[in-house]
N, C-alpha and C positions, 0 to 999 in steps of 0.2 A: 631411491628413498621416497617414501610417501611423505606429503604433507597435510597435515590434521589441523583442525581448528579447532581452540581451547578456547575456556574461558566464556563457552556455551552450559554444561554441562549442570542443571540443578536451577538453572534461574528462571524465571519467567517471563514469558513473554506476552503481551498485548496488541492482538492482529484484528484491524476495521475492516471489514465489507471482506469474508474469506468465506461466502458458502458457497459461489457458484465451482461447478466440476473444473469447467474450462477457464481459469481467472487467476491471475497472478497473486492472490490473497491466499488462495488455497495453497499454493505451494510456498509462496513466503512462510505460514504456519506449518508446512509440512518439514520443510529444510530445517527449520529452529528446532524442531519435537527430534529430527533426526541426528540434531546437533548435540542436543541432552536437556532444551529446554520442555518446560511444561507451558502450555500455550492455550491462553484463553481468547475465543474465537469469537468474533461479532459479527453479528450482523443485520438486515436492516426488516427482516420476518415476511418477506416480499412470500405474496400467496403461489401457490403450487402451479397455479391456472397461467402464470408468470413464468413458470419454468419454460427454456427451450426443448426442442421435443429431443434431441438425446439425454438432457436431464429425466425428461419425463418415462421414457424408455430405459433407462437405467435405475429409477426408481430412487433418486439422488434425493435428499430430503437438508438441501443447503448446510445450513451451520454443523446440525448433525449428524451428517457425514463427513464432513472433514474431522470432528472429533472422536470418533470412530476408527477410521485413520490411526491420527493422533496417537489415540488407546492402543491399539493393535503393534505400535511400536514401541509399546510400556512407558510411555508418557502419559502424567493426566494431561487431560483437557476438560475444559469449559466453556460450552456454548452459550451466547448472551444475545440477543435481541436487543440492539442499543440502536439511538441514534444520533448521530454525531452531533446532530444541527442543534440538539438540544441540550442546553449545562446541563439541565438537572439531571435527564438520563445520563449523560458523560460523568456526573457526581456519583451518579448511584451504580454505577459501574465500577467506578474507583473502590468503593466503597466494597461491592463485593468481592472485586477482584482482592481487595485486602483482609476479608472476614475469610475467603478459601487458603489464599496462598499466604498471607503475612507482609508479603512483597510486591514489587513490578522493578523487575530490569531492564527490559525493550518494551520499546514504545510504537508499535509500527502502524502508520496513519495509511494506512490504500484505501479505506472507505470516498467512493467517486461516483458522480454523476454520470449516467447514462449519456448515450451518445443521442442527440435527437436535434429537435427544434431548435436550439440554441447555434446548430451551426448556418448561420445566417451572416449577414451585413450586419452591423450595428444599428445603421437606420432600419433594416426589416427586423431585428429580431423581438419577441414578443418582452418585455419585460421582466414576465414573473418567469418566462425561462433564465433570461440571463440571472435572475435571484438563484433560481435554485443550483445553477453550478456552481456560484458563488459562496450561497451557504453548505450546498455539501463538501466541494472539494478544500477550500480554502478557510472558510469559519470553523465546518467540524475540524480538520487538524487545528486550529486556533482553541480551540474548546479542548480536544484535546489534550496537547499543549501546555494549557491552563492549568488543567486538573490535574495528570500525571506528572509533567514539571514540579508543580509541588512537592507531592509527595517522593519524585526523587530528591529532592531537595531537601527533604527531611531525612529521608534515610541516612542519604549521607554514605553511600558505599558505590556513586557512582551510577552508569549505565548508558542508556543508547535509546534516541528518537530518530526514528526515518521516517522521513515523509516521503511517499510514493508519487512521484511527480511524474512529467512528461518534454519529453524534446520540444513537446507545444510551448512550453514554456521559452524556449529557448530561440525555435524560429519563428514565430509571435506571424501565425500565417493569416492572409485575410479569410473572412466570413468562421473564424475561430475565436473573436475576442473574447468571450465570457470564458471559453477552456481554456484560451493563453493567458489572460488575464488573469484567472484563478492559479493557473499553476506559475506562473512569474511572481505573483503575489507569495507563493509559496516560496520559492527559491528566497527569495527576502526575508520572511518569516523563517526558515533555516540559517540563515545568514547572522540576520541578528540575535534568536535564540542562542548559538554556539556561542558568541561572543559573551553573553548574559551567566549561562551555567556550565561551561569550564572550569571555571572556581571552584565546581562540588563534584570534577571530575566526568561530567556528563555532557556528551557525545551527541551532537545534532546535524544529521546529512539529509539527503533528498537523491535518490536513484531515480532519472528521466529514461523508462524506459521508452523506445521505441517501437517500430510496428511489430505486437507478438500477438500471437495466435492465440485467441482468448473468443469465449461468445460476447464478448463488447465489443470484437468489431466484425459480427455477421451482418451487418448493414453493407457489407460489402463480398459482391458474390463472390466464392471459390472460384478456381478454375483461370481462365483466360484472362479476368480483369483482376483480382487477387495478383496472380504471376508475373502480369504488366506492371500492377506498380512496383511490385518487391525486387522484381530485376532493376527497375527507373531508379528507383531512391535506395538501397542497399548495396553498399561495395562487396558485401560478404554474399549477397545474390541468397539471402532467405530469409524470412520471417523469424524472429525470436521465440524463445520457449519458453512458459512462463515460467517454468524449473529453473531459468536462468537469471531472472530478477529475484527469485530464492536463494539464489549460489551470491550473488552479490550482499543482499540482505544480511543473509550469516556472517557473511565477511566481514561488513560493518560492525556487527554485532561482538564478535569475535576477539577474542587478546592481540590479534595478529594486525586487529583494525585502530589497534587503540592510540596511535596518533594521527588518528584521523580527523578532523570537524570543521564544520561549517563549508561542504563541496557540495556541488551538485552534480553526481556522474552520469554519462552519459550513456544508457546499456541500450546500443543498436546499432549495432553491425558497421558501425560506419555512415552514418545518416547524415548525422550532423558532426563534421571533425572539426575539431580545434574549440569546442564552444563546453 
C-alpha cells in the first residue's frame, strides 16, 4: 500500500531564496507544486555574472526557472524578487501574494546568507559580515513571520511556517558564531512563535538540514576532501539531496503533519543524533 500526502492539494505556498538550480529552495518549491500547491517563489534578483558556471551553461535564469518547472507540472507559480531583510518589501509581497492568490497557507523562510567572511572567530570576524547573516538568515524570517503570521491569523483556516534552519544551530561550532547564532536564534523564534499561533490552528517547525549537496557549499572541493568529510561526520556515509529537505518540508506541510509544532528536525544522515 502507497502512502500519499493530503491536505497539500489547492493551497498556496510561499518559498524565500528558491532560484538557484543546485539549492534546497528549489526543490522545497518544487515538492509543494508536486504536492498540489501553487507556489510563489522569491528571490533576492542576484545578477547573471553571479551565476555558477553550470548555471550559466544551462542557461538557468533563477526564480524563473523554477516557475517554469512549477507550470510544467500544471501548477501556477509566481516569481517575486523580494528581500527579506526589508518589511516593506516583505509587506509588498504579502500584499501581492494576496491580490494573485486570495490566500497563503505555507510559509517556508530558506531565504540565507552566503557562506563567506563571516566564518571567522568572533574576535577576527569583520562586523558588517556578522550584520548581514544576522539580517538575512534570522531577521528576514522575523519579517517574515511578522507579516504572514498575521495574515494567517486572520484568515483563520489555519496553515504552516518552516523555517529552514541548520545543525549549526544545534552544534554552535567555533569560527561559526554569526551562522550558529543566527540559526539558534531561529530555533527560539520557532519555539515561541508555535506556542503564540496554535490558537488559530497554525503550525511552526524548523528543518536543520545538514551537509547536502547544494552550490552553497562549492567552497568546498569535490572529490577527495568532499568524501573525507562525508565519510568523518555522516553515519549514513553521504551527502544529502536537496530533494530530501523537500520530502520533509511537504511532510510538515501536510494533514499527516498536522500534530506537529514547535520541533526542530534534524535532516542529516546521522550528524548530529539525539539533538
Amino acid at each position: 500500500m502507497s502512502i500519499t500526502l493530503s491536505g497539500l492539494e489547492g493551497k498556496v505556498a510561499v518559498v524565500t531564496g528558491a532560484g538557484r538550480m543546485r539549492s534546497i529552495g528549489r526543490w522545497i518549491a518544487l515538492e509543494l507544486a508536486r504536492g498540489g500547491c501553487d507556489v510563489v517563489i522569491t528571490g533576492s534578483g542576484r545578477s547573471p555574472d553571479r551565476y555558477p558556471d553550470d548555471e550559466k551553461q544551462a542557461g538557468w535564469r533563477d526564480i524563473e526557472s523554477v516557475a517554469d518547472e512549477i507550470s510544467n507540472m500544471g501548477r501556477r507559480a509566481l516569481p517575486i524578487v523580494s528581500d527579506v531583510t526589508n518589511i516593506e518589501s516583505v509587506e509588498k509581497l504579502a500584499q501581492r501574494v494576496k491580490e494573485e492568490f486570495g490566500r497563503v497557507d505555507f510559509v517556508i523562510n530558506n531565504a540565507g546568507a552566503a557562506r563567506g567572511e563571516d566564518r571567522k572567530a568572533i574576535v577576527d570576524v569583520d562586523p558588517a559580515a556578522w550584520l548581514n547573516v544576522i539580517n538575512v538568515n534570522l531577521n528576514g524570517a522575523f519579517n517574515m513571520c511578522h507579516v504572514f503570521g498575521k495574515q494567517l491569523i486572520k484568515q483563520n483556516t489555519g496553515g504552516a511556517i518552516i523555517n529552514i534552519s541548520s545543525i549549526g544551530g544545534k552544534m554552535l561550532p567555533p569560527n561559526n558564531a554569526a551562522y550558529a547564532s543566527s540559526k539558534a536564534g531561529l530555533h527560539a523564534m520557532t519555539a515561541c512563535m508555535s506556542g503564540e499561533v496554535g490558537q488559530y490552528g497554525i503550525r511552526v517547525n524548523a528543518i536543520c538540514p545538514g551537509i547536502i549537496e547544494t552550490s552553497r557549499m562549492d567552497d568546498i572541493p569535490r572529490g577527495e576532501v568532499w568524501d573525507g568529510m562525508v565519510k568523518e561526520l555522516i553515519p549514513l556515509g553521504r551527502a544529502g539531496d536537496p530533494q530530501e529537505i523537500g520530502w520533509m518540508t511537504a511532510y510538515l506541510c501536510s494533514d499527516q503533519g498536522a500534530w506537529i509544532s514547535g520541533q526542530m528536525y534534524s535532516v542529516d544522515g546521522g550528524h548530529v543524533a539525539g539533538r
